[in-house]
N, CA, C and O atoms as a Maestro MAE file, in Angstrom:
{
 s_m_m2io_version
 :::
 2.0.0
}

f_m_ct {
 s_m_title
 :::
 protein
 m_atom[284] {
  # First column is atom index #
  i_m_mmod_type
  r_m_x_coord
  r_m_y_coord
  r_m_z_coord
  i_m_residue_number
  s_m_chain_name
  s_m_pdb_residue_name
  s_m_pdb_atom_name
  i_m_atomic_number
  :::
  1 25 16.580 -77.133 -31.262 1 A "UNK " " N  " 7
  2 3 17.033 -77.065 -29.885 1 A "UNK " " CA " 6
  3 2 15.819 -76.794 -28.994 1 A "UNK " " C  " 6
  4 15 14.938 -75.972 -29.247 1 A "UNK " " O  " 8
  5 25 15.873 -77.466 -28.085 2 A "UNK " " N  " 7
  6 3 14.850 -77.598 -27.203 2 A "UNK " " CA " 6
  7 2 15.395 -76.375 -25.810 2 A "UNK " " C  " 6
  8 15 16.574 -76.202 -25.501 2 A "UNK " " O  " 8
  9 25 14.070 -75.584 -25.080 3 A "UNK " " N  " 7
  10 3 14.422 -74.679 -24.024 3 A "UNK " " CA " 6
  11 2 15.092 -75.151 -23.048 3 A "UNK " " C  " 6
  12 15 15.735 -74.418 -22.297 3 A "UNK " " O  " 8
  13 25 15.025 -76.692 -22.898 4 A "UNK " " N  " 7
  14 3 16.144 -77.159 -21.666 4 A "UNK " " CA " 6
  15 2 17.336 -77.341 -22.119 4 A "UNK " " C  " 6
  16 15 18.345 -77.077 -21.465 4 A "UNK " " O  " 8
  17 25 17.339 -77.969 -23.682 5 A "UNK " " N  " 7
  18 3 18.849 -77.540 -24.045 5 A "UNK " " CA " 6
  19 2 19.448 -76.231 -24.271 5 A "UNK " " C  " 6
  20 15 20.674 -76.236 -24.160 5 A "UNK " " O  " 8
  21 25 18.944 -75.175 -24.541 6 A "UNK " " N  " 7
  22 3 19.193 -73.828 -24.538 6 A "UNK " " CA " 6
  23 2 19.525 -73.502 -22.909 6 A "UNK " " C  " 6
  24 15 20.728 -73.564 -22.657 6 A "UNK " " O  " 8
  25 25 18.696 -73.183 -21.823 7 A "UNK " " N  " 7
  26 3 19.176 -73.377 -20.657 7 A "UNK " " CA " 6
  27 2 20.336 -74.169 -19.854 7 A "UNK " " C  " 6
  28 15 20.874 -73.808 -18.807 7 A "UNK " " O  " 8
  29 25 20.583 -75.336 -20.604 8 A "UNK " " N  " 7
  30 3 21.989 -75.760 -20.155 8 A "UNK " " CA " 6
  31 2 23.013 -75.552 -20.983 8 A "UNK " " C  " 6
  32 15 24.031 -76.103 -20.565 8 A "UNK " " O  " 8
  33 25 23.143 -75.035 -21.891 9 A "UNK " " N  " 7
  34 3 23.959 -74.451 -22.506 9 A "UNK " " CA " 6
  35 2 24.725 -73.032 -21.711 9 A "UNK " " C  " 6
  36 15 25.914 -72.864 -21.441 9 A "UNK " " O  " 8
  37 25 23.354 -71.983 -21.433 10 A "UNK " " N  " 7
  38 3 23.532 -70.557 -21.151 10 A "UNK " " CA " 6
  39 2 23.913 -70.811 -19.507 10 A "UNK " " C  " 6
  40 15 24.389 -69.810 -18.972 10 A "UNK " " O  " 8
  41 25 23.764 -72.061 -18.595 11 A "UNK " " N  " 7
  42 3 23.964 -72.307 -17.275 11 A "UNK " " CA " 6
  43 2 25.310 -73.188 -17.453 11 A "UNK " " C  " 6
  44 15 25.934 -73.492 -16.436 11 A "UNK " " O  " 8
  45 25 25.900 -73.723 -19.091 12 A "UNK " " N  " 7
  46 3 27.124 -73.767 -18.721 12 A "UNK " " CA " 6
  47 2 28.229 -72.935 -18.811 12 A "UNK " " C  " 6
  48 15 29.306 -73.150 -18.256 12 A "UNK " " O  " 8
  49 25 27.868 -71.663 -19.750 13 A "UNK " " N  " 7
  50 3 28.584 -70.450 -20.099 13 A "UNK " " CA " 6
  51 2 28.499 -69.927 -18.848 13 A "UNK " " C  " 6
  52 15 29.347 -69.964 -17.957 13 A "UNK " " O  " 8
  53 25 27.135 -69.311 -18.841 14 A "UNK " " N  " 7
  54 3 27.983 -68.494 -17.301 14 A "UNK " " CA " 6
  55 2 28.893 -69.147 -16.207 14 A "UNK " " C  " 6
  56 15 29.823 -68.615 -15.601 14 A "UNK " " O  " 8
  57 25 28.370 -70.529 -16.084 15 A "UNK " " N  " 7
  58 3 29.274 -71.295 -14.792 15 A "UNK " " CA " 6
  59 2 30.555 -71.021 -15.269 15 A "UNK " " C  " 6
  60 15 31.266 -70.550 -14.381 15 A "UNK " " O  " 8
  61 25 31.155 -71.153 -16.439 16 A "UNK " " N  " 7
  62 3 32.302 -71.486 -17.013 16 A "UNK " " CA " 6
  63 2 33.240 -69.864 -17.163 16 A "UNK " " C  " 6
  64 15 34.460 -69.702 -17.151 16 A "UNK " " O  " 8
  65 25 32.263 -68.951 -17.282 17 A "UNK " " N  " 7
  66 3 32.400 -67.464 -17.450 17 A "UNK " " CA " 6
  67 2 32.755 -67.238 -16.022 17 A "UNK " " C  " 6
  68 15 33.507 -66.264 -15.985 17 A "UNK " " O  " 8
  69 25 32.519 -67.763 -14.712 18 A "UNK " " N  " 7
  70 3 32.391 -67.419 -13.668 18 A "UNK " " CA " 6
  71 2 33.999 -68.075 -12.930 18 A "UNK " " C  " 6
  72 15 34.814 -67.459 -12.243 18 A "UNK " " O  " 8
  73 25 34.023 -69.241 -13.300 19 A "UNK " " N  " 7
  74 3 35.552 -70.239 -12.775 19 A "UNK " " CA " 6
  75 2 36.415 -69.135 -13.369 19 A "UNK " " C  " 6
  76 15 37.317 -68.659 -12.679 19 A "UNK " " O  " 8
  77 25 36.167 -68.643 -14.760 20 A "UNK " " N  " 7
  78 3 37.348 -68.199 -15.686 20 A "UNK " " CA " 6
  79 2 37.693 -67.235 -15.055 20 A "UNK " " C  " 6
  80 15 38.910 -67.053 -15.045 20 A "UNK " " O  " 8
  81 25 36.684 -66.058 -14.147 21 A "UNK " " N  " 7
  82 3 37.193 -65.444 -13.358 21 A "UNK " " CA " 6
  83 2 37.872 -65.160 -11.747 21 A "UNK " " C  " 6
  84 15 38.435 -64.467 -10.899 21 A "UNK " " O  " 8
  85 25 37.318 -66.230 -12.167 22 A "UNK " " N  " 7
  86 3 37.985 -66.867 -10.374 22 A "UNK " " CA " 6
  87 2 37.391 -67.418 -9.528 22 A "UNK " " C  " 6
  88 15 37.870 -68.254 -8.762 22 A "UNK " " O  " 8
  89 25 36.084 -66.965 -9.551 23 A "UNK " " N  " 7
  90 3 34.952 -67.527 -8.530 23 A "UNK " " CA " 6
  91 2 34.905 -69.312 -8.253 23 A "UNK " " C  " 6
  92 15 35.141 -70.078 -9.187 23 A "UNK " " O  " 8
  93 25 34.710 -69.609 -7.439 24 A "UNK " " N  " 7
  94 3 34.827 -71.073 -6.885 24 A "UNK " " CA " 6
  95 2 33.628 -71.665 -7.493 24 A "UNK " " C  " 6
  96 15 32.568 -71.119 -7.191 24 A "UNK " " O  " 8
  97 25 33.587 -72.524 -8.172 25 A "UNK " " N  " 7
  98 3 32.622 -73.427 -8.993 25 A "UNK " " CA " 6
  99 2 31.280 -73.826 -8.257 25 A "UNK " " C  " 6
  100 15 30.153 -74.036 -8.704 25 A "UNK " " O  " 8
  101 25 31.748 -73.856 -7.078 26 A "UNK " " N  " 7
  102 3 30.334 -74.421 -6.437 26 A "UNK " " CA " 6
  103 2 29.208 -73.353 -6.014 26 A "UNK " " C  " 6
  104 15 27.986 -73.348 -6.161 26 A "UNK " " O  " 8
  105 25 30.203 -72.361 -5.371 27 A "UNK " " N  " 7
  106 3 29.396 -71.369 -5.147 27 A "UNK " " CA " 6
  107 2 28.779 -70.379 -6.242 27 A "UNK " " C  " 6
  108 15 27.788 -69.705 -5.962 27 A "UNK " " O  " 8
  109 25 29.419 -70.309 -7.551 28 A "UNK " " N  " 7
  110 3 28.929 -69.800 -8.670 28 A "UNK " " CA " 6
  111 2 28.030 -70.646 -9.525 28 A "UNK " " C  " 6
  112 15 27.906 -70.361 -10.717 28 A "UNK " " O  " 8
  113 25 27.279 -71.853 -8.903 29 A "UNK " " N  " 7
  114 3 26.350 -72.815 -8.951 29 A "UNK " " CA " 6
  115 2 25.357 -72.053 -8.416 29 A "UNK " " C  " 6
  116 15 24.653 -71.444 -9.222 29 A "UNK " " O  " 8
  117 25 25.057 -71.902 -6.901 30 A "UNK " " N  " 7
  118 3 24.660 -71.639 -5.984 30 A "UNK " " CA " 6
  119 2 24.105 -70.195 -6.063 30 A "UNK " " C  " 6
  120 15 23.099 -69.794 -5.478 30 A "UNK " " O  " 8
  121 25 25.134 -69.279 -7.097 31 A "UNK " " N  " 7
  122 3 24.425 -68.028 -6.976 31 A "UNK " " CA " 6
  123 2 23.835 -68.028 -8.311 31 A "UNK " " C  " 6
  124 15 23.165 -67.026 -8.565 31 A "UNK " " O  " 8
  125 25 23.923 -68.890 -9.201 32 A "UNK " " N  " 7
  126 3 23.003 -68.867 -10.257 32 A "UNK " " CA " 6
  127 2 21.799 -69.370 -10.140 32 A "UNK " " C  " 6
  128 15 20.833 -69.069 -10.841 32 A "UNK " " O  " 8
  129 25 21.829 -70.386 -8.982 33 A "UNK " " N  " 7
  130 3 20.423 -70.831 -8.591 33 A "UNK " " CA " 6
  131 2 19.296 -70.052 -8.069 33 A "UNK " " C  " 6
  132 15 18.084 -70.041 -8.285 33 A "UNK " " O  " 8
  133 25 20.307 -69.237 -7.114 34 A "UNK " " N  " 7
  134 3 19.578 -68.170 -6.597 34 A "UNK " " CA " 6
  135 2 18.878 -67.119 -7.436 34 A "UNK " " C  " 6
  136 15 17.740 -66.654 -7.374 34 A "UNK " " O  " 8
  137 25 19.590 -66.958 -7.992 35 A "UNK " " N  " 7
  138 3 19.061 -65.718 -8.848 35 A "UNK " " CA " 6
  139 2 18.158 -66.458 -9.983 35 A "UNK " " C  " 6
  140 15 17.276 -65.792 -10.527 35 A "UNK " " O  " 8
  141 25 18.319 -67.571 -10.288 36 A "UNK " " N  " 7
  142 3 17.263 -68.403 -10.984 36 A "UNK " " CA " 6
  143 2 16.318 -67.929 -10.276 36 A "UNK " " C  " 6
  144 15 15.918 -66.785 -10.494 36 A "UNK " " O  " 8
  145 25 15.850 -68.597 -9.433 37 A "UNK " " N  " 7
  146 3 14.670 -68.475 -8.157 37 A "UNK " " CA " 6
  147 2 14.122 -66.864 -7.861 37 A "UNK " " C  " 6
  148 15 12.947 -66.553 -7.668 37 A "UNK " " O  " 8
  149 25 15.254 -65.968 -7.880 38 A "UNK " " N  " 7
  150 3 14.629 -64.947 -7.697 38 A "UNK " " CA " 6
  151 2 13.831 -64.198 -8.697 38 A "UNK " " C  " 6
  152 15 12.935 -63.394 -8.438 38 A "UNK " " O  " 8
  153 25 14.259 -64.556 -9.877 39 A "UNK " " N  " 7
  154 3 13.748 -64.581 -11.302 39 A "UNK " " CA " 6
  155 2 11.963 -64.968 -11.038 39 A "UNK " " C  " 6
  156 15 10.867 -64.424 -10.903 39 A "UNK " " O  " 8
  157 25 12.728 -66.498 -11.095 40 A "UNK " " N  " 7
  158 3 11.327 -67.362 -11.647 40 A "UNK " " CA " 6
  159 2 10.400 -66.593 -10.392 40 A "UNK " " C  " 6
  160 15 9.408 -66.075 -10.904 40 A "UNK " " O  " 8
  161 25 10.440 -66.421 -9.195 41 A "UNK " " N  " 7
  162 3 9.341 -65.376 -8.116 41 A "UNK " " CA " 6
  163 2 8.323 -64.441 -9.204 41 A "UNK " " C  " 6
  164 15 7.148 -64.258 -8.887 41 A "UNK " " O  " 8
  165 25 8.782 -63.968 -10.284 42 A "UNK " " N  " 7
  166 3 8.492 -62.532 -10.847 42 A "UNK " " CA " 6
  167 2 7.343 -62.995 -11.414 42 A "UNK " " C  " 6
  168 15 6.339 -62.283 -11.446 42 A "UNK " " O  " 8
  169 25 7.367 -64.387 -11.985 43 A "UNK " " N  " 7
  170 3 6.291 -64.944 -13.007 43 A "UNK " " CA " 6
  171 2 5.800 -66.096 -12.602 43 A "UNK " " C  " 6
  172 15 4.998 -66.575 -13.405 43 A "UNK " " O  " 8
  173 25 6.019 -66.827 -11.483 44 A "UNK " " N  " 7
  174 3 5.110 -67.896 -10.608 44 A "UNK " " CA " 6
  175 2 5.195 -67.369 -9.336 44 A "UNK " " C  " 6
  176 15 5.939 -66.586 -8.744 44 A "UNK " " O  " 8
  177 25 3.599 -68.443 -8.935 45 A "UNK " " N  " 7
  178 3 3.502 -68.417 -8.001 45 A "UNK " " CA " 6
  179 2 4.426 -68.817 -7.188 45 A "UNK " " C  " 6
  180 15 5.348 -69.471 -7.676 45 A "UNK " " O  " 8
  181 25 4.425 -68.447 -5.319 46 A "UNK " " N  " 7
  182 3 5.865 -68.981 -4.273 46 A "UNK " " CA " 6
  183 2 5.290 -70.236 -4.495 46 A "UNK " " C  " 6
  184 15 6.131 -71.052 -4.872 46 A "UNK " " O  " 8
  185 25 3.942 -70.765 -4.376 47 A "UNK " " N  " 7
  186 3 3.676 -72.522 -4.177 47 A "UNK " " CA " 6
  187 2 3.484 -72.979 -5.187 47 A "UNK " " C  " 6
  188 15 2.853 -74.035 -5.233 47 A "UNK " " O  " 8
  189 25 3.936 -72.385 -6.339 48 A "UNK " " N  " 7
  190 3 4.276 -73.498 -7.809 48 A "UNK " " CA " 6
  191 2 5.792 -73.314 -7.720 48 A "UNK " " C  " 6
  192 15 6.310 -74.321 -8.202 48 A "UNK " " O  " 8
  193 25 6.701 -72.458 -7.308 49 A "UNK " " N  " 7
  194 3 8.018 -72.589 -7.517 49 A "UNK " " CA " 6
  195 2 8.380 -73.398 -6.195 49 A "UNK " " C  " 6
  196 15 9.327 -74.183 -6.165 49 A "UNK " " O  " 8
  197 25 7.596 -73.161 -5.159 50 A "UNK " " N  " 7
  198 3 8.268 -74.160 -4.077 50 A "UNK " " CA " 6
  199 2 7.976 -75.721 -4.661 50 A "UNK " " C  " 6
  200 15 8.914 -76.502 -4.815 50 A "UNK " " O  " 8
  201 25 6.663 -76.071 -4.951 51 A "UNK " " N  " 7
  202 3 6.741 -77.319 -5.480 51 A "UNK " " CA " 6
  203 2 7.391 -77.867 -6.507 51 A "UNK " " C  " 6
  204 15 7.564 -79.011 -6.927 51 A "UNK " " O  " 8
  205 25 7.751 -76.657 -6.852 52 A "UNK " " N  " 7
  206 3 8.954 -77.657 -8.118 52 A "UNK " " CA " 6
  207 2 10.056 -77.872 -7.580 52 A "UNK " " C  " 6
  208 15 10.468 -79.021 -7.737 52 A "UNK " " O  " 8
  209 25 10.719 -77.166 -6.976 53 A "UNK " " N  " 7
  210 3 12.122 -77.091 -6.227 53 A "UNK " " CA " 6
  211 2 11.916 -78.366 -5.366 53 A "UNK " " C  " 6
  212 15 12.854 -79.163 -5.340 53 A "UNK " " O  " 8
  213 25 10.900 -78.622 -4.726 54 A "UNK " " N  " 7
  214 3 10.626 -79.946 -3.422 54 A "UNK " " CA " 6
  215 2 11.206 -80.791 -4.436 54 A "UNK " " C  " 6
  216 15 12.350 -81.244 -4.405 54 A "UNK " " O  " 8
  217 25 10.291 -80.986 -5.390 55 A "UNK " " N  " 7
  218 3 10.460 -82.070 -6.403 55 A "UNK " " CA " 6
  219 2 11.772 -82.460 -6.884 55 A "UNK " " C  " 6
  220 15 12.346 -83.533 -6.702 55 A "UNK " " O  " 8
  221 25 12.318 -81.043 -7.772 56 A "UNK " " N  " 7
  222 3 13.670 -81.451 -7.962 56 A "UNK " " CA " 6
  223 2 15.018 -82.241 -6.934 56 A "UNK " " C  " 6
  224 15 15.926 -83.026 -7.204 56 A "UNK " " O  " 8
  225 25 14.485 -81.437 -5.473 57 A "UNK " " N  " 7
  226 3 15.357 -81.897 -4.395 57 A "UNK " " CA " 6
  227 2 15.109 -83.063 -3.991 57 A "UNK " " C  " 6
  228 15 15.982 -83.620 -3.325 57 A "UNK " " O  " 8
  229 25 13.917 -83.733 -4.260 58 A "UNK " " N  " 7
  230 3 13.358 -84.884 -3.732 58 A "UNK " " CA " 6
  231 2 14.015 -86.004 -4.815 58 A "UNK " " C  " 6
  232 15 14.221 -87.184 -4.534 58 A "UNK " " O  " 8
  233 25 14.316 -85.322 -6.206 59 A "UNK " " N  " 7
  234 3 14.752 -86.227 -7.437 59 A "UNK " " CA " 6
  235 2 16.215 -86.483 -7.677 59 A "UNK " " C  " 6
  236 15 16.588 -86.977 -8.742 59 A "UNK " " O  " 8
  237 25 17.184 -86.110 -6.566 60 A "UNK " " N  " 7
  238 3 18.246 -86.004 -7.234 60 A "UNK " " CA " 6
  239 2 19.308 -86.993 -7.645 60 A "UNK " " C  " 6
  240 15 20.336 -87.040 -8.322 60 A "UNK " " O  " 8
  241 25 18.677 -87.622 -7.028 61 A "UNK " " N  " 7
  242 3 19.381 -89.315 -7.019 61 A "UNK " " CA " 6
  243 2 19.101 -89.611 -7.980 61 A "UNK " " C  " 6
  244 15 17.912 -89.308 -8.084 61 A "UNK " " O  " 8
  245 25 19.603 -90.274 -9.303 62 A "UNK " " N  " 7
  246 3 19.742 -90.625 -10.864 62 A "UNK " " CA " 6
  247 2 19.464 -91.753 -10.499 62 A "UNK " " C  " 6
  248 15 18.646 -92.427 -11.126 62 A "UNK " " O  " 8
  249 25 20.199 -92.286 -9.208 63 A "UNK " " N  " 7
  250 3 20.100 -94.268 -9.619 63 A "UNK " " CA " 6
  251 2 19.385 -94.540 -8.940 63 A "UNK " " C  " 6
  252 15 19.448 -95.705 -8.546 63 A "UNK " " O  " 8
  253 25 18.096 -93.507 -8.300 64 A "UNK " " N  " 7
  254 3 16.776 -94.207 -7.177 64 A "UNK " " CA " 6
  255 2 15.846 -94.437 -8.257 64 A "UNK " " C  " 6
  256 15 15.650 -93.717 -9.236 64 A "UNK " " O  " 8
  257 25 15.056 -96.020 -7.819 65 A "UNK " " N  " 7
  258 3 13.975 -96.290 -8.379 65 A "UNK " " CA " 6
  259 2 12.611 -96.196 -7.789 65 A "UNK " " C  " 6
  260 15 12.185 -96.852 -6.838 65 A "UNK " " O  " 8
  261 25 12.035 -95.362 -8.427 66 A "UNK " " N  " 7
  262 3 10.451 -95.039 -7.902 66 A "UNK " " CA " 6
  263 2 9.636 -96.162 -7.815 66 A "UNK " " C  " 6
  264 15 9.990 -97.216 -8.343 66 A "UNK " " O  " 8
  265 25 8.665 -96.069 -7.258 67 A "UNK " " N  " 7
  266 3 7.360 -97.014 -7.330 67 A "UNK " " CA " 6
  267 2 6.517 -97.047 -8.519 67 A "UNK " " C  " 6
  268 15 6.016 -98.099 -8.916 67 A "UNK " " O  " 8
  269 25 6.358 -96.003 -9.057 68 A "UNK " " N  " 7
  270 3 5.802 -95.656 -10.427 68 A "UNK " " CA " 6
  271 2 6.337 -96.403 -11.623 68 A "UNK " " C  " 6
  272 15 5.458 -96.909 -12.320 68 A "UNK " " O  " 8
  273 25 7.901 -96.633 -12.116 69 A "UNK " " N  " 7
  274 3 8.297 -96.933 -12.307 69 A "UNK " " CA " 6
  275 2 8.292 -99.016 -12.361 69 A "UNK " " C  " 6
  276 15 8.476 -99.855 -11.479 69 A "UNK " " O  " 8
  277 25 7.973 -99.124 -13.908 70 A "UNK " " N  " 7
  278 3 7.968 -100.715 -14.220 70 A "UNK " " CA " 6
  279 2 9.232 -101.063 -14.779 70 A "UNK " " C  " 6
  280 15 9.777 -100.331 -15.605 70 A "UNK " " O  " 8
  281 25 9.748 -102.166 -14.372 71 A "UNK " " N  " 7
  282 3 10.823 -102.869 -15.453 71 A "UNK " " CA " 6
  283 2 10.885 -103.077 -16.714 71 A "UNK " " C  " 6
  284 15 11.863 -103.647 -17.199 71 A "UNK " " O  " 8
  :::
 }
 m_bond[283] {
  # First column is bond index #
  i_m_from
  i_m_to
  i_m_order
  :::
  1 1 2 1
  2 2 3 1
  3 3 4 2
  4 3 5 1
  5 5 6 1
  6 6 7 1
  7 7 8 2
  8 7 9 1
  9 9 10 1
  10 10 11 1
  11 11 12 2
  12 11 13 1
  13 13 14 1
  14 14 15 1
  15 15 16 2
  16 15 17 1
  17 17 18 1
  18 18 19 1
  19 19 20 2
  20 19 21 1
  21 21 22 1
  22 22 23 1
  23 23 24 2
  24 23 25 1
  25 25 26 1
  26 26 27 1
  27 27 28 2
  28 27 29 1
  29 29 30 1
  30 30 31 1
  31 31 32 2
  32 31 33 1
  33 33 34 1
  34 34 35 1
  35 35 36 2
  36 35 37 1
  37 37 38 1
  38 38 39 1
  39 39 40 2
  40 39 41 1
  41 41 42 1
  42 42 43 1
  43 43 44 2
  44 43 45 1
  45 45 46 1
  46 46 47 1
  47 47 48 2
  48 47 49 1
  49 49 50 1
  50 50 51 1
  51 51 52 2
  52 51 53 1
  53 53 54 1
  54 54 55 1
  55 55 56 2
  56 55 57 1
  57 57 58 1
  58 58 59 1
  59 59 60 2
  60 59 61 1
  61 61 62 1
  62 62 63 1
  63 63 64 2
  64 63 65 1
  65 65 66 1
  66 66 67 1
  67 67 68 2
  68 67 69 1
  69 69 70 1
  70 70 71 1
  71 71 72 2
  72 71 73 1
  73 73 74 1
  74 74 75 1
  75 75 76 2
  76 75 77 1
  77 77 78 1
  78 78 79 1
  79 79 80 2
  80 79 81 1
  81 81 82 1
  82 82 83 1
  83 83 84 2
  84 83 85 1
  85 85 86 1
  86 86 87 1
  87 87 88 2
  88 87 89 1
  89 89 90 1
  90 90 91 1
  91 91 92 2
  92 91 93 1
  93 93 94 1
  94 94 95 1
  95 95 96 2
  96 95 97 1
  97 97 98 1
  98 98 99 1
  99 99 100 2
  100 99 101 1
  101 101 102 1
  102 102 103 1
  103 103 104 2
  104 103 105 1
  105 105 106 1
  106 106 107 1
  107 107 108 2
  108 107 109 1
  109 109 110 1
  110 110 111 1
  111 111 112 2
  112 111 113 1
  113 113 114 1
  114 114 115 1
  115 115 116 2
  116 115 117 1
  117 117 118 1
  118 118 119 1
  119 119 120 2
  120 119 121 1
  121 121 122 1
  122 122 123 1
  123 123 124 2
  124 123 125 1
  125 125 126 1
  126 126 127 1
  127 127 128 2
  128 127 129 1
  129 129 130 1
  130 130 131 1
  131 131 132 2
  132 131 133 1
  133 133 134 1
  134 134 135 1
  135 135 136 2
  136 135 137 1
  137 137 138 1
  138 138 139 1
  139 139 140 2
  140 139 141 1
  141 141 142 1
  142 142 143 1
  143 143 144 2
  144 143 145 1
  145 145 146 1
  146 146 147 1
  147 147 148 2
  148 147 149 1
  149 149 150 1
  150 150 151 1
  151 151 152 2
  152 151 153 1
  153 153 154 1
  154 154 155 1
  155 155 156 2
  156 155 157 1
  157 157 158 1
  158 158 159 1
  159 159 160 2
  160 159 161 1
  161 161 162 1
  162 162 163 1
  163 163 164 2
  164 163 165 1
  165 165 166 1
  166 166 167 1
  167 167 168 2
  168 167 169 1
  169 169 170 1
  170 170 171 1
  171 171 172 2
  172 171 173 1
  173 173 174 1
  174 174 175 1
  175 175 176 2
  176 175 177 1
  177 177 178 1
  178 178 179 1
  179 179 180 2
  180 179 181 1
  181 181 182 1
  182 182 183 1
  183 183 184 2
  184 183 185 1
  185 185 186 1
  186 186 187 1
  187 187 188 2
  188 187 189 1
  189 189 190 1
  190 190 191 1
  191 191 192 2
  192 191 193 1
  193 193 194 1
  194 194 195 1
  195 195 196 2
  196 195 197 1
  197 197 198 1
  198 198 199 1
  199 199 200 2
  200 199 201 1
  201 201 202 1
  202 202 203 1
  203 203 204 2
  204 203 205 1
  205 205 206 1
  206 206 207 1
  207 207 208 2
  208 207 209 1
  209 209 210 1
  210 210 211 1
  211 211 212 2
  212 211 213 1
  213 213 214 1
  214 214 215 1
  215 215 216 2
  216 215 217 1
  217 217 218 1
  218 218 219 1
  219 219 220 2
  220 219 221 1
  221 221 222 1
  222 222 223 1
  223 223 224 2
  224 223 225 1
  225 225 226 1
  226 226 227 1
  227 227 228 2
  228 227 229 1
  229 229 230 1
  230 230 231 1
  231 231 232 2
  232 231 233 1
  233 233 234 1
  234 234 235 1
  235 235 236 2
  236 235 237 1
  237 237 238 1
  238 238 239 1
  239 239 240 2
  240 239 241 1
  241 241 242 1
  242 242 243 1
  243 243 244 2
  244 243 245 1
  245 245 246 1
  246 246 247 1
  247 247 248 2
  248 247 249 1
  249 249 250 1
  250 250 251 1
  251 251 252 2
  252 251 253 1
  253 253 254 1
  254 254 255 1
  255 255 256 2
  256 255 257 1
  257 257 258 1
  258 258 259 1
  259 259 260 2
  260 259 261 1
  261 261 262 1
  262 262 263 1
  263 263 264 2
  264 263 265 1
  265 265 266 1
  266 266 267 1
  267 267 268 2
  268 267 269 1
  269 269 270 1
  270 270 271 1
  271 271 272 2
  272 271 273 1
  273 273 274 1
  274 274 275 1
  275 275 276 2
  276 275 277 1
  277 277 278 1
  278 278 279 1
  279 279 280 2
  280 279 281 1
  281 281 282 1
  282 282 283 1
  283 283 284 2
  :::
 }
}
């Protein structure tokens, strides 16, 4: 098992731990992100965690094709 599969595993338990108690799905997204972030602060830098976050937000579209990207 790879650390990103371990991480989506433990980010689908808690999400799932969180509906079970009532909390609204989206927003118990939202506060796991957060507290992701407030985490990851402890052990990166703000301008290595901001640039990853740009990135991810910049990536979220599955069916956009980059320039980088060959057929």
């Amino acid at each position: 098992m790879s650390v990103y599969e371990w991480a989506r595993q433990e980010i689908r338990r808690s999400h799932d731990a969180a509906v079970e108690i009532g909390f609204d799905p989206g927003l118990s997204l939202r506060a796991l992100l957060s507290a992701i972030v407030q985490q990851s602060k402890t052990v990166r830098s703000p301008e290595d965690l901001a640039d990853e976050l740009s990135f991810l937000a910049e990536n979220l579209d599955d069916e956009q094709d980059y320039g980088f990207m060959r057929p």
